[in-house]
Predicted model as a PDB file, atoms N, CA, C, CB and O in Angstrom, pLDDT in the B-factor column:
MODEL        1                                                                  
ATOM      1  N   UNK A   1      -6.608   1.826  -7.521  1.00 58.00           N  
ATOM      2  CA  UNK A   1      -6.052   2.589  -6.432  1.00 58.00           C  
ATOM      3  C   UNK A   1      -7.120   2.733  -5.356  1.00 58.00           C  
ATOM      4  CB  UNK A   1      -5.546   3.971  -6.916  1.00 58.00           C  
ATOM      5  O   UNK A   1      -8.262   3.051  -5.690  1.00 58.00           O  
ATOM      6  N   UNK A   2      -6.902   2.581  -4.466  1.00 61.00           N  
ATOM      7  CA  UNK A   2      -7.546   2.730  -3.061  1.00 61.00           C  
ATOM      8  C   UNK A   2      -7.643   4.475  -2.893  1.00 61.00           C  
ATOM      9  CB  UNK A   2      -6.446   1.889  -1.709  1.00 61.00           C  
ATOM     10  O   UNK A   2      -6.862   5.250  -3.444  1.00 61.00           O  
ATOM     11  N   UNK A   3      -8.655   4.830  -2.106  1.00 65.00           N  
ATOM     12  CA  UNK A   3      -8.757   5.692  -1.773  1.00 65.00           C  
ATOM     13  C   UNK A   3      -8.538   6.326  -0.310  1.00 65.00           C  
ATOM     14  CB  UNK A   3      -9.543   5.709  -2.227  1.00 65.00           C  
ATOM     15  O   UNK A   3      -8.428   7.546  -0.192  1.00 65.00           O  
ATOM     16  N   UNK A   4      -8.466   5.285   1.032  1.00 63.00           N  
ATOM     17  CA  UNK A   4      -8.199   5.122   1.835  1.00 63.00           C  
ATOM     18  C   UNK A   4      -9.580   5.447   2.880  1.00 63.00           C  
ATOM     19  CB  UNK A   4      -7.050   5.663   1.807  1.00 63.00           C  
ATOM     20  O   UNK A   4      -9.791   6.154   3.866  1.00 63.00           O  
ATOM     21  N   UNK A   5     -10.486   4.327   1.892  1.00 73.00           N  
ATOM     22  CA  UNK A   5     -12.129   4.621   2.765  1.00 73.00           C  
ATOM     23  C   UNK A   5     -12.237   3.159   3.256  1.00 73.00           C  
ATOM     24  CB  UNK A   5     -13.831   5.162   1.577  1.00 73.00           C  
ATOM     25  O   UNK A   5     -13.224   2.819   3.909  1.00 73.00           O  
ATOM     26  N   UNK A   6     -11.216   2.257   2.951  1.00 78.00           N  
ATOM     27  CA  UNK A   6     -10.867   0.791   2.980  1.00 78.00           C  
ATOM     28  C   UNK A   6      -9.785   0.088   2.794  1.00 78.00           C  
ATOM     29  CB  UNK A   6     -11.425   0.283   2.315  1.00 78.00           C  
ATOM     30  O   UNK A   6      -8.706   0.514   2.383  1.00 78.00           O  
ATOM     31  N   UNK A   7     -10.039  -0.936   3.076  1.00 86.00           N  
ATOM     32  CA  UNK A   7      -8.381  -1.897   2.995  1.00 86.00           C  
ATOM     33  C   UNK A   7      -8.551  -2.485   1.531  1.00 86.00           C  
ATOM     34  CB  UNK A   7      -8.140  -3.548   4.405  1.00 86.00           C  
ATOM     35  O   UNK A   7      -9.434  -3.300   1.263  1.00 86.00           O  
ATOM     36  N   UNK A   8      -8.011  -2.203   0.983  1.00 90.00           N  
ATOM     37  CA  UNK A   8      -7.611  -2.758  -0.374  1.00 90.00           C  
ATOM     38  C   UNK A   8      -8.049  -4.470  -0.285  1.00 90.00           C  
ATOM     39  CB  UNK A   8      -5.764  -2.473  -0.653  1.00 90.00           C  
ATOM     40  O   UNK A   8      -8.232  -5.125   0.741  1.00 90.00           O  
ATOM     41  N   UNK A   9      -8.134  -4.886  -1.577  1.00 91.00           N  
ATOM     42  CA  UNK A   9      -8.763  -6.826  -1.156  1.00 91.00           C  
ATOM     43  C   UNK A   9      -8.422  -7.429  -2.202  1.00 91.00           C  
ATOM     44  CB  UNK A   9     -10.635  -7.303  -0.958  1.00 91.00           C  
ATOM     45  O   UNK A   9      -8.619  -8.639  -2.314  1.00 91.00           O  
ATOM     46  N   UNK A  10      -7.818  -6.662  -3.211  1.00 92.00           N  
ATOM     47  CA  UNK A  10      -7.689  -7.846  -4.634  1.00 92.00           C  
ATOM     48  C   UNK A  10      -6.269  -7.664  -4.274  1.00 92.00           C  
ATOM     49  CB  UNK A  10      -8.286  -7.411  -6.631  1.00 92.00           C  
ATOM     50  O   UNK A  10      -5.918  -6.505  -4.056  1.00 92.00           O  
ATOM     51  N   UNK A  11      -5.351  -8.645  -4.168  1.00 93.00           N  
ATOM     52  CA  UNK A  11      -3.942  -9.349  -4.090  1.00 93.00           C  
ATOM     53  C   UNK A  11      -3.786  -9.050  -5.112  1.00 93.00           C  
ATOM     54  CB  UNK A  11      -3.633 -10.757  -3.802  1.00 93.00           C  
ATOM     55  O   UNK A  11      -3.658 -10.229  -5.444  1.00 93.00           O  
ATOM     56  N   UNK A  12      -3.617  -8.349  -6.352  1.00 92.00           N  
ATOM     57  CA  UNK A  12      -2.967  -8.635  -7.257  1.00 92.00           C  
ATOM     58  C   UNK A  12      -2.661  -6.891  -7.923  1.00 92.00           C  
ATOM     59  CB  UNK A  12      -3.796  -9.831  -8.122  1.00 92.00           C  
ATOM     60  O   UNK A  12      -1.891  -6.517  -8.808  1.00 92.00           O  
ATOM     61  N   UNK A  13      -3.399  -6.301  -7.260  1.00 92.00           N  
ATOM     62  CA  UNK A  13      -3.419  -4.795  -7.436  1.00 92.00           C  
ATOM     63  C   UNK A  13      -2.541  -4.217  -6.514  1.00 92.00           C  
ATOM     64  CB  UNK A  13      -4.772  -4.172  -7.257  1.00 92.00           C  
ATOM     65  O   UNK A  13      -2.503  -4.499  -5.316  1.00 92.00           O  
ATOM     66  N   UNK A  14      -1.652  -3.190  -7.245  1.00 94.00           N  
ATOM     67  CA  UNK A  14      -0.501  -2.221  -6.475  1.00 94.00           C  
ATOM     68  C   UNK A  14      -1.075  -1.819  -5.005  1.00 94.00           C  
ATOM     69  CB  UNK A  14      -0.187  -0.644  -7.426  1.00 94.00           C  
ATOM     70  O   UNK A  14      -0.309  -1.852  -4.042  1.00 94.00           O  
ATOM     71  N   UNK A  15      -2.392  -1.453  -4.858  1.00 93.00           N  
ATOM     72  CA  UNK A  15      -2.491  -0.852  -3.370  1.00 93.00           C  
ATOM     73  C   UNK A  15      -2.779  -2.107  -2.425  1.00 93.00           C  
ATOM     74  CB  UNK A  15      -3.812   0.364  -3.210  1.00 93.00           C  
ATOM     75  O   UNK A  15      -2.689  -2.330  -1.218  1.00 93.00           O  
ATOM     76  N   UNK A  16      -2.932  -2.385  -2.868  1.00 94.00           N  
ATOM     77  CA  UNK A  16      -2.500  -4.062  -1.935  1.00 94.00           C  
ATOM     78  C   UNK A  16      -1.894  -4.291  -1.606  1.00 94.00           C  
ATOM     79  CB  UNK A  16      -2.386  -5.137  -2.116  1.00 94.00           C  
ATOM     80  O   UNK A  16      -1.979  -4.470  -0.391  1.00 94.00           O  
ATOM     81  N   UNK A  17      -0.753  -4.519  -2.193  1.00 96.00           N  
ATOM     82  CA  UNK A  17       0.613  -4.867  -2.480  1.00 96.00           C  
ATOM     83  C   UNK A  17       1.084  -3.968  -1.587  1.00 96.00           C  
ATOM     84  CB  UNK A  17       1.166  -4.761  -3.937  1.00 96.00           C  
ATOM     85  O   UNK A  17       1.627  -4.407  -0.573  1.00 96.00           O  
ATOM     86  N   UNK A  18       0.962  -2.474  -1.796  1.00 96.00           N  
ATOM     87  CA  UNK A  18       1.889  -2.051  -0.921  1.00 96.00           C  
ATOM     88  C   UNK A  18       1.672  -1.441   0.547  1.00 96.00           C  
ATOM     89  CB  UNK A  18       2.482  -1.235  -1.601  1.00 96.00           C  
ATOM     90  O   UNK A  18       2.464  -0.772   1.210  1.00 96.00           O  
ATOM     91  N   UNK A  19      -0.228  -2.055   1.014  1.00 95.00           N  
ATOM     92  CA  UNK A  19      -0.518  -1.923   2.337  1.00 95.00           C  
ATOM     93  C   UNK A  19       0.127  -3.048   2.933  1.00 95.00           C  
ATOM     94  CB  UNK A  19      -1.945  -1.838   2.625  1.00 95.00           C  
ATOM     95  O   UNK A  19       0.331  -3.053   4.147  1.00 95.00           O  
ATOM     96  N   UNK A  20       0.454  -3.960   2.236  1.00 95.00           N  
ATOM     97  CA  UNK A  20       0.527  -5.581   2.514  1.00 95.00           C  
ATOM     98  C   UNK A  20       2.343  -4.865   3.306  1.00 95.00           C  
ATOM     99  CB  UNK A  20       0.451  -7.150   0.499  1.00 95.00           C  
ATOM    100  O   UNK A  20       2.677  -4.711   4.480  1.00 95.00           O  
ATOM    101  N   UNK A  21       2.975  -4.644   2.213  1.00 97.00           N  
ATOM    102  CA  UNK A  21       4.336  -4.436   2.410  1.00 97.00           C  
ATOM    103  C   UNK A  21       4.987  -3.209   3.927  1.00 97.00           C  
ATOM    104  CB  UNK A  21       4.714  -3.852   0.807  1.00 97.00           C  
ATOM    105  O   UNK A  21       5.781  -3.411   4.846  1.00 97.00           O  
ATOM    106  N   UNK A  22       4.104  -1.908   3.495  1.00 96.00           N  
ATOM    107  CA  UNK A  22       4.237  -1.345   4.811  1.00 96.00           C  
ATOM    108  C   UNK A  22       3.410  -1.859   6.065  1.00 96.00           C  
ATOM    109  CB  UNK A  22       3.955  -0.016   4.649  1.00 96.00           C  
ATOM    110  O   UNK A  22       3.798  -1.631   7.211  1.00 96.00           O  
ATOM    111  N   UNK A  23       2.553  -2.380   5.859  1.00 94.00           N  
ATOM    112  CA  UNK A  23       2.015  -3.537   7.460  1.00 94.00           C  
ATOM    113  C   UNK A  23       2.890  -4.198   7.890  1.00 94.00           C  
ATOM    114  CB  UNK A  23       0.911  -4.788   7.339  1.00 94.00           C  
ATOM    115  O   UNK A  23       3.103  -4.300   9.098  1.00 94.00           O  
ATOM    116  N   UNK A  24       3.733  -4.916   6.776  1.00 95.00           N  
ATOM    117  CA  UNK A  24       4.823  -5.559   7.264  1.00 95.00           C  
ATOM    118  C   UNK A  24       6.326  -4.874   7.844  1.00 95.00           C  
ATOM    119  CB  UNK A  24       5.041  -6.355   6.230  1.00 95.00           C  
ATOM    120  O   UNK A  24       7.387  -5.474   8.019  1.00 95.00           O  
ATOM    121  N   UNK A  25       5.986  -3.231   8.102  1.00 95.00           N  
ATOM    122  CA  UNK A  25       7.165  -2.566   8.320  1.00 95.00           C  
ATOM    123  C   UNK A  25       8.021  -2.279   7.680  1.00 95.00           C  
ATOM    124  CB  UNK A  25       7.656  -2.892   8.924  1.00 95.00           C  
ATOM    125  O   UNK A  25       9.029  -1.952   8.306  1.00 95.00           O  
ATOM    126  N   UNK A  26       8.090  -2.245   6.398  1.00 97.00           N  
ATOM    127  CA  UNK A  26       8.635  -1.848   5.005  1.00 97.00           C  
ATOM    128  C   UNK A  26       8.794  -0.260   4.814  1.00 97.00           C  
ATOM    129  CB  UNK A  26       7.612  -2.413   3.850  1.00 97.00           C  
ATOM    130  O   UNK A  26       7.839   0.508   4.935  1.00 97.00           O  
ATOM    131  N   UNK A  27       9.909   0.091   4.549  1.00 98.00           N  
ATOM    132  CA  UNK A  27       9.734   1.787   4.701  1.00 98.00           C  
ATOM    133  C   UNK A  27       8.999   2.537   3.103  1.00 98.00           C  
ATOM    134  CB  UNK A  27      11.677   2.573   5.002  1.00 98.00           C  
ATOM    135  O   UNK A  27       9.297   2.130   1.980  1.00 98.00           O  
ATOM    136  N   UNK A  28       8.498   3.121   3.250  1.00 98.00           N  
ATOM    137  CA  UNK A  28       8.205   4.479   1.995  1.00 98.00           C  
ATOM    138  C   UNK A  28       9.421   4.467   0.523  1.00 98.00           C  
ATOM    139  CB  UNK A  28       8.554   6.396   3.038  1.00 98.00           C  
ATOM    140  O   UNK A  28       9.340   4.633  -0.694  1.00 98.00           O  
ATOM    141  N   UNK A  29      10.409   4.191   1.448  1.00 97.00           N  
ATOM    142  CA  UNK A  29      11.797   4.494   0.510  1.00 97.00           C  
ATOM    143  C   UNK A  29      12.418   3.315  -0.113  1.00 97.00           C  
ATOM    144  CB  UNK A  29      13.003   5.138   1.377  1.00 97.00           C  
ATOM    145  O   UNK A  29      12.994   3.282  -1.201  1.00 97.00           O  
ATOM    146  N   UNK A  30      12.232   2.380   0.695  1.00 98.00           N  
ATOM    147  CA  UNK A  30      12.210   1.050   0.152  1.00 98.00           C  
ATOM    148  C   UNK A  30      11.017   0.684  -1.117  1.00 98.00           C  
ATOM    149  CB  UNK A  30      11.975   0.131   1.449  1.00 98.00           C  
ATOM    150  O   UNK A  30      11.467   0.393  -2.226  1.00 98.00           O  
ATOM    151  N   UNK A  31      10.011   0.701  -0.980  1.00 98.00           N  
ATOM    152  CA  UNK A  31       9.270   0.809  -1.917  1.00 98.00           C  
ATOM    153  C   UNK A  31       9.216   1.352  -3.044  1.00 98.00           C  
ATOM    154  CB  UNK A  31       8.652   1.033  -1.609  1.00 98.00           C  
ATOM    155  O   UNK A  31       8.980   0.801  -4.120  1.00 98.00           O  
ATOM    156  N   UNK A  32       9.465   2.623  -2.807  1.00 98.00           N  
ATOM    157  CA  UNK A  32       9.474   3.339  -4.445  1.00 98.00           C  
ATOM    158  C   UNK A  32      11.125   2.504  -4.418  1.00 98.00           C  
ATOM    159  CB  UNK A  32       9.371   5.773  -4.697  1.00 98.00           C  
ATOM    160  O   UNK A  32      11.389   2.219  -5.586  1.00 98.00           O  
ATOM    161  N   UNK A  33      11.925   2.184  -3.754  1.00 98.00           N  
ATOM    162  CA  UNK A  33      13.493   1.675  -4.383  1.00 98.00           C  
ATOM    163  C   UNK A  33      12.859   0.534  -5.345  1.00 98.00           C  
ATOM    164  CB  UNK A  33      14.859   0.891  -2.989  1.00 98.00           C  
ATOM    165  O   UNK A  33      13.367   0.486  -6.465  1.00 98.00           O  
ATOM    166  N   UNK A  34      11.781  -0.427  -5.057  1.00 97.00           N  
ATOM    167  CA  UNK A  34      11.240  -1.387  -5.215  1.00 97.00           C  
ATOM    168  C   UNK A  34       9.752  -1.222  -6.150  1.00 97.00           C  
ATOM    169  CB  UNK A  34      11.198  -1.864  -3.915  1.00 97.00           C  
ATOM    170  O   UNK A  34       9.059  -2.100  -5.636  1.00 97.00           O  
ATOM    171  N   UNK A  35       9.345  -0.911  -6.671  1.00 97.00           N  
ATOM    172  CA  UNK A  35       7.634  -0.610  -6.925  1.00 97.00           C  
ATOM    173  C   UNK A  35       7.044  -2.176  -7.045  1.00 97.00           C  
ATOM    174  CB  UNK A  35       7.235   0.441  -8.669  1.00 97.00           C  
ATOM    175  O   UNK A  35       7.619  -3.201  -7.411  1.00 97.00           O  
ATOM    176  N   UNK A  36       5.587  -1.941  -6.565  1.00 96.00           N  
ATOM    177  CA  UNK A  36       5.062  -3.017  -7.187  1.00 96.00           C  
ATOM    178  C   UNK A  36       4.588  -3.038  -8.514  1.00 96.00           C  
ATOM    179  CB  UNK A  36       4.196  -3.382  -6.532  1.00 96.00           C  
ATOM    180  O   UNK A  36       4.736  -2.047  -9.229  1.00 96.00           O  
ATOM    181  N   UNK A  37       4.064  -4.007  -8.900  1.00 94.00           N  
ATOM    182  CA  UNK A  37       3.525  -3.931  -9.943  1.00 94.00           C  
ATOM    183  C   UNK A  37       2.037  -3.845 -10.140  1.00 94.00           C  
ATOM    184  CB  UNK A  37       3.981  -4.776 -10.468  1.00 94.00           C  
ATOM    185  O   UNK A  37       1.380  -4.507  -9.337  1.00 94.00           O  
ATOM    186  N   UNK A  38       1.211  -2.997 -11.266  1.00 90.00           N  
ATOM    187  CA  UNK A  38      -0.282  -3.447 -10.823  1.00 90.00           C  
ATOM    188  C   UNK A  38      -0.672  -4.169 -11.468  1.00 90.00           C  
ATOM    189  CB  UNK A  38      -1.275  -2.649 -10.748  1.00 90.00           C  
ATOM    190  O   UNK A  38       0.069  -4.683 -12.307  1.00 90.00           O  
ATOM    191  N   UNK A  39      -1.854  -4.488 -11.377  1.00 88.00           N  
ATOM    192  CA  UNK A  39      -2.884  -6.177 -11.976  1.00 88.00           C  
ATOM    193  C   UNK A  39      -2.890  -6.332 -13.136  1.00 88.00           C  
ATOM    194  CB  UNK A  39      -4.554  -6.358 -11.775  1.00 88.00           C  
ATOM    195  O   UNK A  39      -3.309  -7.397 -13.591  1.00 88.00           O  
ATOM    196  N   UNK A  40      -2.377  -5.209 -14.063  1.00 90.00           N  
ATOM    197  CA  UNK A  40      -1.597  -5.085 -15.611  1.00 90.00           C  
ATOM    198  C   UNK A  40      -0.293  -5.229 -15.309  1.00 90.00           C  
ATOM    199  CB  UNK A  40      -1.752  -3.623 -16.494  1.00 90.00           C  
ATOM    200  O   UNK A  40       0.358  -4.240 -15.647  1.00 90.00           O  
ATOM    201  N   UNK A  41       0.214  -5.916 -14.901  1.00 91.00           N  
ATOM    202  CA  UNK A  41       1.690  -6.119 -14.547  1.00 91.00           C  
ATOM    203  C   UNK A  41       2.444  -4.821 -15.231  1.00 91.00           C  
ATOM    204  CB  UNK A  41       2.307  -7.678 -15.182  1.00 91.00           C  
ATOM    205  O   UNK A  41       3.098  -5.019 -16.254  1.00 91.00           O  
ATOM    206  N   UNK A  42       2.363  -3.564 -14.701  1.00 94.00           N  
ATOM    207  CA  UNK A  42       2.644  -2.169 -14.875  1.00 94.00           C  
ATOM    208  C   UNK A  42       3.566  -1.650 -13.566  1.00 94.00           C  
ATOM    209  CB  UNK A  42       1.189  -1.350 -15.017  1.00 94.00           C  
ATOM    210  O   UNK A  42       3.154  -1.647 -12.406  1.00 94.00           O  
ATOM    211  N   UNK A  43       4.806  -1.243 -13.968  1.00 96.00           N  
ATOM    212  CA  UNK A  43       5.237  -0.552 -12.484  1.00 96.00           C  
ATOM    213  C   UNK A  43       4.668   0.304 -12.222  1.00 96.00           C  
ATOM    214  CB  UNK A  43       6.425  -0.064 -12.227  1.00 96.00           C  
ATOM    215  O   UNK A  43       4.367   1.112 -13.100  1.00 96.00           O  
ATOM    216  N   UNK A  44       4.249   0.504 -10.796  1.00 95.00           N  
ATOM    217  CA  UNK A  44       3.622   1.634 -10.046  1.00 95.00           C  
ATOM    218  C   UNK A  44       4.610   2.538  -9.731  1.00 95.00           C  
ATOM    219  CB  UNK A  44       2.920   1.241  -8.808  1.00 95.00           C  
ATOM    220  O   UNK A  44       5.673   2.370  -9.134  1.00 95.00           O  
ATOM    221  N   UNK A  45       3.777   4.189 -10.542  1.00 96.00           N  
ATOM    222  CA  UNK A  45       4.556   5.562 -10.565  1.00 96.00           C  
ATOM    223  C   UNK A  45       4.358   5.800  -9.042  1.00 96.00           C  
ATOM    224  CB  UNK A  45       3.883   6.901 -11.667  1.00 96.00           C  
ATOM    225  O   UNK A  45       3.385   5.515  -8.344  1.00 96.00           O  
ATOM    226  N   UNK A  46       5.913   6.589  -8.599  1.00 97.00           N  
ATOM    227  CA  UNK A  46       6.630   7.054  -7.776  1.00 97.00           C  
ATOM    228  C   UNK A  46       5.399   8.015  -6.777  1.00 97.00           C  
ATOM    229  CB  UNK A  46       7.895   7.807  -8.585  1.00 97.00           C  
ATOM    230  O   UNK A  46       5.652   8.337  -5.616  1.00 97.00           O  
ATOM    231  N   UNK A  47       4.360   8.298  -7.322  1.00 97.00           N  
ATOM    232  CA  UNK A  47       3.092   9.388  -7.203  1.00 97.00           C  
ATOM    233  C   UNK A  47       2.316   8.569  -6.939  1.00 97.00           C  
ATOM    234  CB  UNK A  47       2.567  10.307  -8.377  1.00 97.00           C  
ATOM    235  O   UNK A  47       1.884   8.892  -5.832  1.00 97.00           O  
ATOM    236  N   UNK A  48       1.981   7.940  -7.164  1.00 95.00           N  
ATOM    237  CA  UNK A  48       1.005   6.554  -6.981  1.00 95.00           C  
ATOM    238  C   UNK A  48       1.091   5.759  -5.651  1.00 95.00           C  
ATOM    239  CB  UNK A  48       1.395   5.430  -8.118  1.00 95.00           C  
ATOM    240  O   UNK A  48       0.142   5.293  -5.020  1.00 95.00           O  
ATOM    241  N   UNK A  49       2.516   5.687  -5.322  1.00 96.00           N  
ATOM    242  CA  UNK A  49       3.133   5.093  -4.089  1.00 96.00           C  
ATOM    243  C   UNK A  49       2.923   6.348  -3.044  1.00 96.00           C  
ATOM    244  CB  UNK A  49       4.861   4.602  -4.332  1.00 96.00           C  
ATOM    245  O   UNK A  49       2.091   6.446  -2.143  1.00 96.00           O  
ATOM    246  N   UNK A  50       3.582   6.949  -3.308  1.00 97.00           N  
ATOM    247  CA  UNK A  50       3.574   8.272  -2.614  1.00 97.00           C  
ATOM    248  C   UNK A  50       1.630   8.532  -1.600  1.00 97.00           C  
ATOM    249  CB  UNK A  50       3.943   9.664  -4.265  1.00 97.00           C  
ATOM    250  O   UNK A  50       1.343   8.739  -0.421  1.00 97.00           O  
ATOM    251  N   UNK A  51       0.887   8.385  -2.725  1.00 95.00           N  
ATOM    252  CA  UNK A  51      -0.513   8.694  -2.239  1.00 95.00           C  
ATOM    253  C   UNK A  51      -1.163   7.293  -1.665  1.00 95.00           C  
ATOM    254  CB  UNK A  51      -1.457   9.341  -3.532  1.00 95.00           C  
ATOM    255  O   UNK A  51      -1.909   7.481  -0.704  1.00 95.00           O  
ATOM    256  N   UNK A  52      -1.034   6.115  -2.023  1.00 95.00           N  
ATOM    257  CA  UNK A  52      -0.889   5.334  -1.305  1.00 95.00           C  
ATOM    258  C   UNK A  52      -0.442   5.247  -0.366  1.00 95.00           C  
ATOM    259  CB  UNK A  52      -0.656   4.831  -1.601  1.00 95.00           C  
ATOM    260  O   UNK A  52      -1.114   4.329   0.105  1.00 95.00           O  
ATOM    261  N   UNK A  53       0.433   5.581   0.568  1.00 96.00           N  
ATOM    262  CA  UNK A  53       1.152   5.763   1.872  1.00 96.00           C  
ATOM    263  C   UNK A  53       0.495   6.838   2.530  1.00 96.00           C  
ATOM    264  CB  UNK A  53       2.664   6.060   1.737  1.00 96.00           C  
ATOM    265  O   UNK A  53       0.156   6.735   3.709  1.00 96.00           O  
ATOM    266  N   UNK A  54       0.269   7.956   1.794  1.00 95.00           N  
ATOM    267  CA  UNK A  54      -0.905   8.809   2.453  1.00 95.00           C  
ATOM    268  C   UNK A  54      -2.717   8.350   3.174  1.00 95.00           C  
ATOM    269  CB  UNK A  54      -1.128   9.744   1.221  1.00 95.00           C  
ATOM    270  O   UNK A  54      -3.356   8.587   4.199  1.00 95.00           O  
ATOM    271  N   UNK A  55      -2.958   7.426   1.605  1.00 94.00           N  
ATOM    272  CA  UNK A  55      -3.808   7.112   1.824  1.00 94.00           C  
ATOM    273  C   UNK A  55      -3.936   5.716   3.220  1.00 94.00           C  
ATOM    274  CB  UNK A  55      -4.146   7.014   0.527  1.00 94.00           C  
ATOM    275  O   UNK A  55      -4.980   5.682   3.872  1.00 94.00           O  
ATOM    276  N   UNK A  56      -2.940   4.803   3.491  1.00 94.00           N  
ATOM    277  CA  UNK A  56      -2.540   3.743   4.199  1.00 94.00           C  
ATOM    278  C   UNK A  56      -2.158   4.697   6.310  1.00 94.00           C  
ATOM    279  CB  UNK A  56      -0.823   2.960   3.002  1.00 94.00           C  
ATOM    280  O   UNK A  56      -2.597   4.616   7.457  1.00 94.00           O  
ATOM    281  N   UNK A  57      -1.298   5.309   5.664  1.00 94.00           N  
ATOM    282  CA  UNK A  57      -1.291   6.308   7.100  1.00 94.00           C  
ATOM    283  C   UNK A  57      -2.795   6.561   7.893  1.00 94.00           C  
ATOM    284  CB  UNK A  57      -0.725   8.000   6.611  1.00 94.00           C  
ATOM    285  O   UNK A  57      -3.100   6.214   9.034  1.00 94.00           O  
ATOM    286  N   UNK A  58      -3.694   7.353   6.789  1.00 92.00           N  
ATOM    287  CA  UNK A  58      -4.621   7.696   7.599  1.00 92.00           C  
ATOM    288  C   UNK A  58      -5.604   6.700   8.106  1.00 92.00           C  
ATOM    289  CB  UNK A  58      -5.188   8.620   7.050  1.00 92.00           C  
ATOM    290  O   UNK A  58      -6.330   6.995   9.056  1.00 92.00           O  
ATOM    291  N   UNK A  59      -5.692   5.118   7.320  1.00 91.00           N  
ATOM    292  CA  UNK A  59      -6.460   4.025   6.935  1.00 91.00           C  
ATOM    293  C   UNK A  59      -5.906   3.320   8.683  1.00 91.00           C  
ATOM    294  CB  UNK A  59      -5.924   3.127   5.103  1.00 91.00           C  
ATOM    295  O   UNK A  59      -6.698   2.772   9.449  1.00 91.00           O  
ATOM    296  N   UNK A  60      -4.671   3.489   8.928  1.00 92.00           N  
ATOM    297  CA  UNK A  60      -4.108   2.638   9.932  1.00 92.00           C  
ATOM    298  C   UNK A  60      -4.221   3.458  10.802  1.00 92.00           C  
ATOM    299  CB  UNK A  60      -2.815   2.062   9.819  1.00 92.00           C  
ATOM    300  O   UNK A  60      -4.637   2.849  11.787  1.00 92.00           O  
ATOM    301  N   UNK A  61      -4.052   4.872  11.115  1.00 92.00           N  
ATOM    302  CA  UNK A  61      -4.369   5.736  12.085  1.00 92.00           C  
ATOM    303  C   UNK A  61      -5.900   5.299  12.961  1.00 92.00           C  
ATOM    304  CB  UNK A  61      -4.411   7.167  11.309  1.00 92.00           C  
ATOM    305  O   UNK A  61      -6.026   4.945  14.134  1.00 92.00           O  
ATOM    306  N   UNK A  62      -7.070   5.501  11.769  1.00 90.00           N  
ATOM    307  CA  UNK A  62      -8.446   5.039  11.674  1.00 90.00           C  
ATOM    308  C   UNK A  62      -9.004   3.972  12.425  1.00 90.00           C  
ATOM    309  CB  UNK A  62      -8.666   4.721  10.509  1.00 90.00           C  
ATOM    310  O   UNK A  62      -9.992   3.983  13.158  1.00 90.00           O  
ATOM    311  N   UNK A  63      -7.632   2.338  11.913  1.00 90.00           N  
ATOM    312  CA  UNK A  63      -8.142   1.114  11.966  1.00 90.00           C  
ATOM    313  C   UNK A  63      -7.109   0.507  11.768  1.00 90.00           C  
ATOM    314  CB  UNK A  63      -9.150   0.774  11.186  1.00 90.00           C  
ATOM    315  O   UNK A  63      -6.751  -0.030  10.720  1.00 90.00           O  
ATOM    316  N   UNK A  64      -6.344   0.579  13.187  1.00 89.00           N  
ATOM    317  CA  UNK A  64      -5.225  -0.276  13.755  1.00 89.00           C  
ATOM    318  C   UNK A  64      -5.013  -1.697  13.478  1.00 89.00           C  
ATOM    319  CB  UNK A  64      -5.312  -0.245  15.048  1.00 89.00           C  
ATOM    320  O   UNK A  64      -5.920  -2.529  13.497  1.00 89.00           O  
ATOM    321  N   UNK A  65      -3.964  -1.912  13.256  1.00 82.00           N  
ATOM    322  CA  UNK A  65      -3.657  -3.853  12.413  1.00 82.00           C  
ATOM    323  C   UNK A  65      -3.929  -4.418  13.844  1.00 82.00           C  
ATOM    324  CB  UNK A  65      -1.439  -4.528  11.570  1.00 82.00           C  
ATOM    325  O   UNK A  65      -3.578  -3.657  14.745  1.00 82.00           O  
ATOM    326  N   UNK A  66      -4.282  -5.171  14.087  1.00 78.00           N  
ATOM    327  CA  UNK A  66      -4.539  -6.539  15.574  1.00 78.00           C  
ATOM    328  C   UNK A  66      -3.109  -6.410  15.753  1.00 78.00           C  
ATOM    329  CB  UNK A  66      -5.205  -8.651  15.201  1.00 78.00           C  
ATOM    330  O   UNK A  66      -2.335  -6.135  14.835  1.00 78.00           O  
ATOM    331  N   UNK A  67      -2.783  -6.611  16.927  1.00 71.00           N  
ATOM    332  CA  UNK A  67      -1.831  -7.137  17.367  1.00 71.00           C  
ATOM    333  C   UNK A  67      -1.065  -8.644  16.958  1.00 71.00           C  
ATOM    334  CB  UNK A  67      -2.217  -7.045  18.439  1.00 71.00           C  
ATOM    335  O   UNK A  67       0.052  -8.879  16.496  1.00 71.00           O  
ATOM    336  N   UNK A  68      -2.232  -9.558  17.361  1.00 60.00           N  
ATOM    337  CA  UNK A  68      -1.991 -10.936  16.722  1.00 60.00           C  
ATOM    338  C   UNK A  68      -1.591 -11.165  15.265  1.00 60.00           C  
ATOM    339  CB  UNK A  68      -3.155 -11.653  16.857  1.00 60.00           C  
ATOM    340  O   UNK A  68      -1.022 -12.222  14.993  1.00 60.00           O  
ATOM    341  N   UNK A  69      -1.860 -10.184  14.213  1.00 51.00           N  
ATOM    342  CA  UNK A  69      -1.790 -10.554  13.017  1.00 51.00           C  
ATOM    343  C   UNK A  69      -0.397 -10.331  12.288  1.00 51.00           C  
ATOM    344  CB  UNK A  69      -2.816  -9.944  12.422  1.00 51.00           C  
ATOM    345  O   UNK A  69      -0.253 -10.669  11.113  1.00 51.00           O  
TER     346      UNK A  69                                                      
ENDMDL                                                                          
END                                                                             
C-alpha cells in the first residue's frame, strides 16, 4: 500500500492498479464495484480502496498528471 508520499511503481500491486485506473478517470464507485487484485492475487478490501483514493487525491492535488500523458 502506498502511502501517498509517491506514485506507486510495481504494476502488479493494488495501489497501482488503482492510481493507474482513477488517472484514467475511473470513479471511486466503480472500483470498489470492481477491486483489484494485489501482487498475492488477493481482492483488495473496500478500506484499502477507500484510503487509496485518499491517499491518490492528495498525491494528484501535490503532483498533477502532464497533460500529454
Amino acid at each position: 500500500m502506498s502511502h501517498g508520499k509517491a506514485e506507486p511503481t510495481n504494476a502488479n500491486a493494488a495501489d497501482y492498479k488503482i492510481y493507474a485506473r482513477l488517472d484514467a478517470g475511473e470513479s471511486l464507485e466503480s472500483i470498489i464495484a470492481n477491486p483489484p487484485t494485489t501482487k498475492n492475487n488477493k481482492v483488495t478490501k473496500i478500506s484499502n480502496i477507500k484510503q487509496e483514493y485518499g491517499f491518490w487525491q492528495r498525491w494528484r492535488k501535490n503532483n498533477p498528471k502532464p497533460a500529454n500523458k
